[in-house]
N, C-alpha and C positions, 0 to 999 in steps of 0.2 A: 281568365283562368288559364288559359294556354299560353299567353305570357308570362304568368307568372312559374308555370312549369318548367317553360323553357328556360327562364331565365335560373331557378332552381339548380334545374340540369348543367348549366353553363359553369354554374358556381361551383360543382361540385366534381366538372371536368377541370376547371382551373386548380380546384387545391391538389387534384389525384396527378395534374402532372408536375406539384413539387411548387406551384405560385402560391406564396404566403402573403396573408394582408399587412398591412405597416404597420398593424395593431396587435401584433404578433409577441407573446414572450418573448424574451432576447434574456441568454444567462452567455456570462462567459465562462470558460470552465479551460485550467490553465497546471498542465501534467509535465511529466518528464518522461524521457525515453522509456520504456520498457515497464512503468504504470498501468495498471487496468483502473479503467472509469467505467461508470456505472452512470447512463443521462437516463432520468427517472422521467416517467410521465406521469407520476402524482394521482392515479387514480388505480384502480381495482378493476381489470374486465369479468365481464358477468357473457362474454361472447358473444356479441350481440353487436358490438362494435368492430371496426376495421379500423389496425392501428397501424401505419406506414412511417418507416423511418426514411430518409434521406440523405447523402453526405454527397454536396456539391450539387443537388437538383439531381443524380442519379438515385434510383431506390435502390436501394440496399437490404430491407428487410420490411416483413408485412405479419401480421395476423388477421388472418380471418377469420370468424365463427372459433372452432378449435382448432385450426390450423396456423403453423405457423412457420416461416419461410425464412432464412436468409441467404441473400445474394443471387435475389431471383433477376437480375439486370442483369442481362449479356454483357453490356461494358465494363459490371464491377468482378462476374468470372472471368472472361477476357486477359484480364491485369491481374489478375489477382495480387487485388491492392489489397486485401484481407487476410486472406489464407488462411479459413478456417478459423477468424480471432474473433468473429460475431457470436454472442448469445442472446437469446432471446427470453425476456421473464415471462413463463405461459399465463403468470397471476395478476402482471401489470403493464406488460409491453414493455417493460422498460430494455433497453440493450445496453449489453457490457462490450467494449472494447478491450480485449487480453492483449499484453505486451505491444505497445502502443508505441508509432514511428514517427518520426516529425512527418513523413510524406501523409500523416490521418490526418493533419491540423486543416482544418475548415469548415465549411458550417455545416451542420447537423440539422434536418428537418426534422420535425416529429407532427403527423396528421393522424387524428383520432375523428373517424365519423359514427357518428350515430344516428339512428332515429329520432331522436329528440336536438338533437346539436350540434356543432363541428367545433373543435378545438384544435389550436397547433402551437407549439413553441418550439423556437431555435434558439443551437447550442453553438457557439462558436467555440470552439475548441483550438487552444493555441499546444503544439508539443515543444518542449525547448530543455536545454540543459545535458547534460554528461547523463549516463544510466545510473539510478538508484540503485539497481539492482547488482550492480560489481561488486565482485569478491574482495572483502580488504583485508588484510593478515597483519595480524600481531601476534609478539613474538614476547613471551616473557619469563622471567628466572622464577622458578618454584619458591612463595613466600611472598614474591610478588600480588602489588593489586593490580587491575586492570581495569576497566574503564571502555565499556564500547557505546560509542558517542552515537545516538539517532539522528543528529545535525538537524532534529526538529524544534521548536517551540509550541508544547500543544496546548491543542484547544481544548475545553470539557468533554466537547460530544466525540474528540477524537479516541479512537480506541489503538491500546499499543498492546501486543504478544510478543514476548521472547520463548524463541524455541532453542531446545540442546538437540542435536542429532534427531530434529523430530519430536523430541518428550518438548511439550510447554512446560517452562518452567516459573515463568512471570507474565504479570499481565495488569494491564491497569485499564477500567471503564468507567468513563464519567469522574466521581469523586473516588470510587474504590479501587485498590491494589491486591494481587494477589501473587502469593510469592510461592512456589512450591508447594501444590498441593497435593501432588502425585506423590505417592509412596517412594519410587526409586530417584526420585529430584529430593525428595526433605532427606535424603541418606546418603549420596554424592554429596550435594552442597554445606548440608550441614547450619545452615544460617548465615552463611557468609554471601548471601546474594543483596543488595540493595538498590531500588527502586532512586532514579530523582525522578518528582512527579510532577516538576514542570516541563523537562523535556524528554523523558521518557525511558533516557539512559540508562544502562546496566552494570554494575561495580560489582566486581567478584573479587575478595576478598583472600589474603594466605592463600593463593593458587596452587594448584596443584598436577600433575602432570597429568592425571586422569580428568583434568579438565578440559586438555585438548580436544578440538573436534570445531564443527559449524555450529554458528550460533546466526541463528536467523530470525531480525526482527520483521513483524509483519505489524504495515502502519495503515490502518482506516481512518479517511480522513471523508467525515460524514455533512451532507448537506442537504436540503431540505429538495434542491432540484439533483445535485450526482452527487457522486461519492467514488471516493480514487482509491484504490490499493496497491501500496505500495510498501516492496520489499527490500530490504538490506541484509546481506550476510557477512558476516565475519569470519575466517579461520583463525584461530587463536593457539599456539603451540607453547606450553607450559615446558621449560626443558630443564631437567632435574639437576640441582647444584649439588644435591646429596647432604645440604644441610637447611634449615630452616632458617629466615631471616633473622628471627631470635637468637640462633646459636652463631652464624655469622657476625654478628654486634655482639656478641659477647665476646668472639674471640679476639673482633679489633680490640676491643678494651682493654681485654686479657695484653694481648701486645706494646700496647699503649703505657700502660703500667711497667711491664718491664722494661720498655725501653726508657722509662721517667729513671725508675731504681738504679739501672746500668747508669747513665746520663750521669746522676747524684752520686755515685760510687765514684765517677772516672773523677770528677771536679773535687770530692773528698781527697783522695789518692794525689 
């Protein structure tokens, strides 16, 4: 019986200091610069448990009973390799990484003990690529369409928001779309906003100069173990021709036509 105490106790010094069995979940989960991830621990705490996160075999973050900690390792305040970008979910343990740097890219522990069991899975975590998050500006003549591209191809469970200055104005979840439901978006736009629902893109239609401003798309991109958020923004300046695309094509015609008449005159003569 004292054997097998000790041996108990042994096991449960080994996973507290970050040694994972080979038997271990393994998810890879694979972000771009300035992204927030969300590595899910797939359960529900009822307090009872001690849920320990890890990045590189340093702890990073813990719940215990109702308490809950991040960046309780001297070496991860130290450097602060984090700076305040940990959170912690008090309903599931899960932790989110906010604005997220290639130097996070590594593996991610997750230890859950309890009195009836121990569970753990790791997250490797790669960060790569340019920021999603950079401002892109387009620039267009009043009458103009426009077109701001997500440079996604989505998934069903992925969810896409388009905001104006803050008002949501469009929105697509699972099979459904939603186009202006706000009072002051269906009286700006007027119905000229369109949805593509395979990538998630925004088409604004007969522009207009009170359209300028930030248009920022916010992309959930959902998974059974994490889930990534990631954001794009656009400045978009509408600059007034003083005529409307319509009346412009009228007047080339208008043009067009006299210079045919003149033309037929000169060769008459």
């Amino acid at each position: 019986m004292k054997l097998f105490i000790h041996l108990f106790s042994m096991n449960l010094f080994f996973l507290d200091r970050g040694v994972f069995g080979i038997g271990s979940d393994r998810v890879s989960v694979s972000v771009m610069e300035r992204d927030s991830v969300t590595l899910n621990t797939g359960v529900q705490t009822n307090q009872q448990e001690d849920i320990k996160w890890y990045f590189n075999d340093i702890r990073i973050a813990q719940i215990s009973g109702d308490l809950n900690q991040t960046c309780t390792d001297v070496q991860c305040n130290e450097y602060e390799r984090f700076r305040d970008r940990l959170k912690l979910d008090h309903q599931t343990g899960s932790l989110t990484i906010t604005n997220i740097t290639n130097t996070d890219s590594g593996v991610y522990k997750l230890l859950i003990i309890s009195s009836s069991r121990n569970s753990d899975k790791i997250f490797n975590v790669t960060v790569h690529g340019v920021s999603a998050s950079e401002l892109y500006e387009v620039n267009k003549q009043e009458g103009e369409s426009v077109t701001l591209d997500s440079g996604e191809i989505r998934k069903p469970s992925d969810v896409m928001s388009w905001y104006f200055n803050d008002i949501l104005i469009a929105e697509i979840t699972g099979d459904q779309s939603k186009i202006c439901t706000d009072v002051q978006c269906k009286e700006r736009f007027r119905d000229r906003l369109k949805l593509d629902h395979q990538t998630g893109s925004l088409t604004i239609t007969d522009t207009r100069n009170t359209d300028s401003g930030e248009y920022k798309l916010l992309i959930i991109i959902i998974n059974s173990s994490f889930s990534i958020t990631r954001v794009k923004r656009f400045s978009v300046s509408v600059i007034g021709s003083g005529l409307s695309s319509g009346a412009v094509a009228g007047i080339v015609v208008a043009v067009l036509l006299v210079f045919a008449a003149v033309s037929a005159a000169v060769v008459k003569w």
